[in-house]
C-alpha positions in Angstrom: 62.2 97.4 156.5 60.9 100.9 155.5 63.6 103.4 154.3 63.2 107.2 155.8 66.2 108.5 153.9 69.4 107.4 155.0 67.2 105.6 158.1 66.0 102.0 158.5 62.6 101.6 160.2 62.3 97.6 161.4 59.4 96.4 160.0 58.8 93.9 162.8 59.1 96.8 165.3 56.7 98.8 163.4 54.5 95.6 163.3 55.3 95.3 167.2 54.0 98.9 168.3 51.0 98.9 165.6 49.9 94.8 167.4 50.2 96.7 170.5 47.5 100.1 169.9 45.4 97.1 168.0 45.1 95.2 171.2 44.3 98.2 173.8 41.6 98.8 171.5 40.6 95.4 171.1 40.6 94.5 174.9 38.7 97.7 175.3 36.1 96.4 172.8 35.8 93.1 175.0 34.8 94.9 178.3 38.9 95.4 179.7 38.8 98.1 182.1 41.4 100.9 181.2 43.8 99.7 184.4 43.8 95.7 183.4 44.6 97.1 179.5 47.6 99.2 181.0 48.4 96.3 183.2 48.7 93.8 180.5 50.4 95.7 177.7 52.5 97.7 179.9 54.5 94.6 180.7 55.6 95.2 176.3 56.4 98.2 177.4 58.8 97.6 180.1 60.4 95.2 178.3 60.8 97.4 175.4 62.3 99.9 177.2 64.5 97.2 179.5 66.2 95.9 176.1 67.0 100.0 174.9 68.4 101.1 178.2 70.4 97.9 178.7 71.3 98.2 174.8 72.9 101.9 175.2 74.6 100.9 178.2 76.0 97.9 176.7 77.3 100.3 173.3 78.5 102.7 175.8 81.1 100.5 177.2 81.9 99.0 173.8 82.0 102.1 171.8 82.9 104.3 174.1 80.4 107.3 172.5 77.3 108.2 174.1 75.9 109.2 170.6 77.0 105.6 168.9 75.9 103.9 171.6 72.4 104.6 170.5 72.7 102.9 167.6 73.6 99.4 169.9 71.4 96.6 169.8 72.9 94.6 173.0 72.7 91.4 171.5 71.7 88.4 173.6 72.5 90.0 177.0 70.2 92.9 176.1 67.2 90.3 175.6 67.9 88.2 178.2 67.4 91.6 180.7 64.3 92.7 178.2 62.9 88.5 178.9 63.8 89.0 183.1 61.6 92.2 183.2 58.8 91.0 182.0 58.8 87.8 183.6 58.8 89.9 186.4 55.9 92.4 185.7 54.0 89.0 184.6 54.5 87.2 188.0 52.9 90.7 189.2 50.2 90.4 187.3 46.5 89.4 188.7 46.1 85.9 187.9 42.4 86.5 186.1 44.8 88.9 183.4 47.3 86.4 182.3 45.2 84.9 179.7 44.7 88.4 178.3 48.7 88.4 178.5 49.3 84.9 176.7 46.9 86.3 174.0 48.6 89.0 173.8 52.1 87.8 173.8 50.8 85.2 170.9 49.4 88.0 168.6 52.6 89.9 168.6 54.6 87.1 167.9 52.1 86.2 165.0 52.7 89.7 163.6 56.5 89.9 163.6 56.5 85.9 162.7 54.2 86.9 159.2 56.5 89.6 158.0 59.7 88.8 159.0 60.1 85.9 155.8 62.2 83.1 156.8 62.8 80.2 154.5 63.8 76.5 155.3 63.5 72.5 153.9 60.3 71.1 155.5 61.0 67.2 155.4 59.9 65.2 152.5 60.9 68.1 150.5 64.4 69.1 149.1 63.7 72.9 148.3 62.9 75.6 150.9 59.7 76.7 151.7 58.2 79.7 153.2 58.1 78.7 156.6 57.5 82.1 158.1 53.8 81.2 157.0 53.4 77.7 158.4 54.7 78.8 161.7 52.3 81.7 161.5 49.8 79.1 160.9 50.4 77.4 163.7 50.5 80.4 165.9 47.1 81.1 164.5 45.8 78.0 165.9 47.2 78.6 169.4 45.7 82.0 169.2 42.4 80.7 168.7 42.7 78.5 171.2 43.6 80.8 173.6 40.9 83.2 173.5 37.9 79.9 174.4 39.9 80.4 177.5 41.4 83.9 178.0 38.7 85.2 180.4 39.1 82.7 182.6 42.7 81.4 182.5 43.3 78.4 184.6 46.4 76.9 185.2 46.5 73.9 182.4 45.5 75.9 179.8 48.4 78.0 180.7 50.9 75.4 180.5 49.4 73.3 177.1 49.8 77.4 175.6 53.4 77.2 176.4 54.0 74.3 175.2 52.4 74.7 172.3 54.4 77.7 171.7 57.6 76.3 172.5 56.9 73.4 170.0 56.3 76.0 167.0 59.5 77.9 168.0 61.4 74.6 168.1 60.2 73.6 165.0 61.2 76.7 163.7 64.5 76.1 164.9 65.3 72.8 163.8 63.9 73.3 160.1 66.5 77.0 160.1 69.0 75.3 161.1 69.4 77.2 164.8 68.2 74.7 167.0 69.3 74.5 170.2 69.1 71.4 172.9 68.4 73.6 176.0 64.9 74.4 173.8 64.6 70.7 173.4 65.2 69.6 177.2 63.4 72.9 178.4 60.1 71.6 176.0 60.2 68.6 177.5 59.9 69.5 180.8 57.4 71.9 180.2 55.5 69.2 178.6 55.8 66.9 181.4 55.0 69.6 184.2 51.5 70.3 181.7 50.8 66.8 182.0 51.1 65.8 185.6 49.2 69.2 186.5 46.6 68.7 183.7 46.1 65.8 181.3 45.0 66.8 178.1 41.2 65.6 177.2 40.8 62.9 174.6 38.9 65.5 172.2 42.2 67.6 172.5 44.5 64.6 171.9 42.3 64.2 168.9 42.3 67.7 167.7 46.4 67.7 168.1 46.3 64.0 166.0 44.4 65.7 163.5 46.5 68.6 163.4 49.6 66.5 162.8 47.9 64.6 160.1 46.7 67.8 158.4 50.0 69.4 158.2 51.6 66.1 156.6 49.2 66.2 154.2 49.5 69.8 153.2 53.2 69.3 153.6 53.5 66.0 151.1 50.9 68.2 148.5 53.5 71.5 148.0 55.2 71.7 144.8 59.1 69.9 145.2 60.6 73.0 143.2 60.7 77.0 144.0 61.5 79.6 141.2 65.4 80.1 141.6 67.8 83.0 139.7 70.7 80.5 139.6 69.9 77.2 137.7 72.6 75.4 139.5 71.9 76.5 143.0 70.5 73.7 145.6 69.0 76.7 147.5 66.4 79.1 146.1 68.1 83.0 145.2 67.1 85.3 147.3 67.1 87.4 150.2 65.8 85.9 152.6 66.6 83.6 155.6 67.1 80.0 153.8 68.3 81.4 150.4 71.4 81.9 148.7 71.9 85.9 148.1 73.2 87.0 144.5 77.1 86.7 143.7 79.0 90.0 143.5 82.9 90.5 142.6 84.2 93.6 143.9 87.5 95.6 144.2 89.0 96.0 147.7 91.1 99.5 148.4 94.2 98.0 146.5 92.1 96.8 143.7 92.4 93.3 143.9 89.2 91.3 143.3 87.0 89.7 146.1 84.1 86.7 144.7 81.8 86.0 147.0 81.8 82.6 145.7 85.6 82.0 145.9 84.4 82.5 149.9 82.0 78.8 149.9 83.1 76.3 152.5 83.5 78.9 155.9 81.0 81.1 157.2 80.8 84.7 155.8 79.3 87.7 157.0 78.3 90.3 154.4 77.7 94.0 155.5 76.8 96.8 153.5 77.8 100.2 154.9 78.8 103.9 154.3 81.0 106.4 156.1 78.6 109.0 156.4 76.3 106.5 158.4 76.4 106.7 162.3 75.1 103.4 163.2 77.6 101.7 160.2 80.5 104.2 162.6 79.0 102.2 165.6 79.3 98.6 164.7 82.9 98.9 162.8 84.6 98.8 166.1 82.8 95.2 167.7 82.9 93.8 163.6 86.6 94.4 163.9 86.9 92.8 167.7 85.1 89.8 166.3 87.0 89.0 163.1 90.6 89.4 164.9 89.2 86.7 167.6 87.9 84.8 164.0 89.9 82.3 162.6 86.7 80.7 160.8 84.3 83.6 160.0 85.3 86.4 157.1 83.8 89.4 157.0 83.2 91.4 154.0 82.3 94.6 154.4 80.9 96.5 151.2 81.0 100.1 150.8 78.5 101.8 148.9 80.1 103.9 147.5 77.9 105.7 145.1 76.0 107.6 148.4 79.5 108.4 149.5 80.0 112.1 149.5 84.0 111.9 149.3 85.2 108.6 148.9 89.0 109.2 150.3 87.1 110.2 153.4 85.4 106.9 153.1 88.6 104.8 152.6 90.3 106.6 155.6 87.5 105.9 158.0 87.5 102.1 157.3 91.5 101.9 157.1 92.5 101.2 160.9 89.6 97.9 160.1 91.5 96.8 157.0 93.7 94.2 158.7 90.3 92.8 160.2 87.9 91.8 157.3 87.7 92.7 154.2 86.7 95.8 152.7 85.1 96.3 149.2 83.4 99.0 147.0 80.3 99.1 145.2 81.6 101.7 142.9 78.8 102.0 140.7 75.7 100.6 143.1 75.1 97.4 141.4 75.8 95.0 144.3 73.4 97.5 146.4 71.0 97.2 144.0 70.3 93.7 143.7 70.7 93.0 147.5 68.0 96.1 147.2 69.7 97.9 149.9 67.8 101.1 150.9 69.3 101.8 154.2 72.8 101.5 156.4 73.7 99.4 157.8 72.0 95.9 156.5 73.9 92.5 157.2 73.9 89.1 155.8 75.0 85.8 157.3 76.0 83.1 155.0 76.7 79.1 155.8 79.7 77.0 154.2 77.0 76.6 151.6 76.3 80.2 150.9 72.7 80.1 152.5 71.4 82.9 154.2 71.2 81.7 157.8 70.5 85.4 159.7 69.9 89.3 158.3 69.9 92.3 160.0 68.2 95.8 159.3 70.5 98.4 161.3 73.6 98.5 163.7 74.9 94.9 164.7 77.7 94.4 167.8 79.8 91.9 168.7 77.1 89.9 170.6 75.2 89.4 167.6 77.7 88.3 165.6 78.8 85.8 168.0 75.2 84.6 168.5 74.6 84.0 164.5 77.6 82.8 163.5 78.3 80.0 165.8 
């Protein structure tokens, strides 16, 4: 995330638009003609634009305010129309470009996948390890796989790229703790479909033996310990997906003390936020809809107060939320500090065990919630 002042620029977005300009170029290099480029990348587009529109509309019926519901992300619904669009602009495609598109569509998630760190227990090991790199690895491979056959995409190659790409994200799920069986039973088929349509070769069955030997080896070689902040933690400290974030006490509005720790054993959601903040305006309302419906999920939210310009109008705006989740104040920026906040809103998700399990850079809904908590 890049801080513009008070504004959060995504760093996988930015990564997103910047994967997009270096692949018109590239596919220019290789001979693309400027309609096939626009053919190809404008599916991104479309999407893109799919998960906004459907986003706004989404916070418009939720918030109510044209101008909040800018801020919206959608959640799952808004993905799910962003995934339908361009499946559909892909089924349009020529046949001879969607090689170029499987390329393409494995590049971008090899960007966002490298800088977006995520941290998790690999087996044979009891400390969490970067695993935003390994998968990045793996998508590496996939990606150079792909382009031996991009120009001239047939039909199994298709399929083993699919696969292979819904291995890597199941992997991904299962060591993060978010795996889901539809992914599983969905894999599966795919995997089935690949090989009654195109049986792998024995070199590839090879190369894929010696790919899963490889792995176990650099796997069993990594060092059993990472550098933690908290001697007694099981988990590394830190910010990041697979770590457990820094412990704060902080005073609520009738200065009794909140611990984050005295919060272990149920599911917490920690949000920093300020009054003066439009998208932290848009997401109170959803944050508040989910915790009444919570029996199981408490949500902290922590004021920071030192950018507050007047801090009674800051305790009035969050009042009518009070009864939903609680409401602290970082009265002299420490709690910002270490969580190195440089923008509103930013939102952690902890496990019973105080583990970071999702984080968000900018307005969250009730969707989102939902989808990370559960």
């Amino acid at each position: 995330m890049f801080a513009i002042g008070p504004l959060n620029v995504r760093l996988d977005l930015l990564v997103f638009m910047v994967s997009l300009l270096g692949l018109y170029i590239g596919f220019k290099k290789i001979g693309l003609t400027e309609k096939d480029r626009d053919a190809v990348l404008g599916t991104w587009f479309a999407g893109f634009l799919a998960w906004k529109l459907s986003a706004i509309i989404i916070g418009l019926a939720s918030t109510g305010s044209l101008a909040l519901s800018l801020y919206a992300t959608g959640g799952i619904w808004s993905i799910l129309v962003a995934i339908a669009t361009i499946g559909f602009f892909v089924f349009r495609l020529a046949p001879g470009l969607r090689g170029y598109w499987l390329f393409s569509a494995l590049l971008l998630w090899f960007g966002v996948t490298i800088v977006v760190p995520k941290y998790g227990t690999l087996p044979l090991l009891s400390s969490p390890q970067p695993l935003h790199l390994y998968l990045a690895f793996l998508i590496a491979l996939l990606l150079v796989a792909t382009w031996r056959w991009m120009r001239i995409p047939t039909l199994g190659a298709q399929l083993w790229t699919l696969v292979g790409a819904l291995a890597i994200w199941s992997i991904g799920t299962y060591v993060t703790g978010t795996f889901e069986w539809w992914g599983l039973i969905l894999l599966i088929v795919l995997f089935a479909i690949a090989i009654y349509v195109a049986r792998p070769s024995q070199k590839a069955i090879q190369y894929g033996l010696g790919l899963v030997v490889l792995l176990a080896i650099i796997n069993a070689s990594l060092p059993d310990e990472t550098p933690t902040l908290v001697a007694d933690s099981s988990q590394a400290a830190g910010l990041n997906i697979g770590q457990v974030p820094p412990n704060f006490e902080l005073k609520r509005t009738d200065e009794t003390t909140l611990n984050l720790e005295d919060l272990r054993g149920q599911r917490v959601v920690v949000n920093f936020w300020a009054s003066w903040c439009p998208p932290c305006r848009a997401e109170m309302p959803d944050m508040a809809k989910f915790a009444r419906e919570q029996d199981d999920v408490t949500i902290v939210a922590v004021n920071t107060t030192t950018s507050e310009r007047d801090v009674d109008e800051a305790r009035s705006f969050v009042e009518p939320y009070e009864d939903a989740f609680q409401v602290v104040y970082d009265e002299d920026g420490a709690v910002g500090n270490a969580y190195r906040i440089q923008a509103m809103p930013t939102t952690y998700v902890l496990d019973e065990n105080g583990v970071i399990t999702a984080k968000q850079f900018g307005a969250i809904d009730h969707a989102w919630l939902n989808a990370h908590t559960n």
